[in-house]
C-alpha positions as CSV (number, residue, x, y, z in Angstrom):
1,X,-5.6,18.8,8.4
2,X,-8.0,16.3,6.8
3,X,-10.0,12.9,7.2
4,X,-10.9,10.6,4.7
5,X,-12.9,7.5,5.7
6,X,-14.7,4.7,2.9
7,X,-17.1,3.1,4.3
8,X,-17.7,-0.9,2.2
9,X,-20.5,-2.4,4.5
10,X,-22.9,-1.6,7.5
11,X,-22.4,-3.1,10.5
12,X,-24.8,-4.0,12.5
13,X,-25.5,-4.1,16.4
14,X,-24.9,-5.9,18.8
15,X,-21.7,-6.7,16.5
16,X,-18.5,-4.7,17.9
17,X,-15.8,-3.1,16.1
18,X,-12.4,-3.8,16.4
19,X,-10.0,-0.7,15.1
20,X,-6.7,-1.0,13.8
21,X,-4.4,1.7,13.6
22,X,-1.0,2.6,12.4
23,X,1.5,5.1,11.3
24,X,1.7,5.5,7.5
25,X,3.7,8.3,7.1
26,X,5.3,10.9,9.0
27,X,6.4,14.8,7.6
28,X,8.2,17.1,9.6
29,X,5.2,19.3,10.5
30,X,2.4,16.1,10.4
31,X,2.3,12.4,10.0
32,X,-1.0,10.1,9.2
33,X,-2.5,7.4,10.4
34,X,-4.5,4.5,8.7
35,X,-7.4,3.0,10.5
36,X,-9.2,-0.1,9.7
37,X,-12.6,-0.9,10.9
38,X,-13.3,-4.7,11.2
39,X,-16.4,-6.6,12.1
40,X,-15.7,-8.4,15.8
41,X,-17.4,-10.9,14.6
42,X,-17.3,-11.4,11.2
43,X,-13.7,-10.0,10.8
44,X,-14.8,-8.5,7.6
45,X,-13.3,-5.0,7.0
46,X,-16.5,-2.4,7.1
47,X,-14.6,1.0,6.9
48,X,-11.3,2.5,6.3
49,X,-9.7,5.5,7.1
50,X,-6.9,8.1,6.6
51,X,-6.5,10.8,9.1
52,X,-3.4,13.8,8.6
53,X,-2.9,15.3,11.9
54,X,-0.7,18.3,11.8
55,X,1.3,19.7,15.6
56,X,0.3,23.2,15.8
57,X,1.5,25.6,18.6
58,X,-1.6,26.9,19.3
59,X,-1.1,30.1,21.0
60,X,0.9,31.0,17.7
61,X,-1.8,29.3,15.7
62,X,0.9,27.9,13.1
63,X,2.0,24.7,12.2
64,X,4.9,23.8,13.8
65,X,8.2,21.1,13.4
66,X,7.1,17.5,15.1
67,X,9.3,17.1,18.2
68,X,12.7,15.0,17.1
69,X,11.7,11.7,19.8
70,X,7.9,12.3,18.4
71,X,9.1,11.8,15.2
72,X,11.2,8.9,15.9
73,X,8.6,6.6,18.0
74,X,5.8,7.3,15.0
75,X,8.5,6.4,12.5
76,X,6.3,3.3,9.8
């Protein structure tokens, strides 16, 4: 449903990037996730982003309720 990244510094190769990720919230139709982009080996943050995914049944093409043991493993 939508992707937001801000990017604070380039990084440059042969540097890696290490992404963290986690659950910030979760809806009954969607939940987002928070990613941080650090450095691998400065450990500076570089980027960060917010990602909403929405579950869809596709051959419906609607958004649709998140399954119930979905829900509860991406609980914050």
């Amino acid at each position: 449903a939508s992707a937001q990244c801000d990017f604070k510094r380039a990084i440059h190769y042969p540097d890696t990037v290490l992404i963290d990720t986690h659950v910030t919230t979760v809806r009954t139709r969607s939940f987002t996730l928070h990613h941080t982009l650090r450095s691998n080996h400065t450990q500076k943050i570089h980027a960060e982003a917010d990602i909403v995914l929405v579950w869809v049944d596709y051959p419906q093409n609607k958004a649709i309720h998140l399954p119930n043991d979905l829900m509860q493993q991406l609980k914050p």
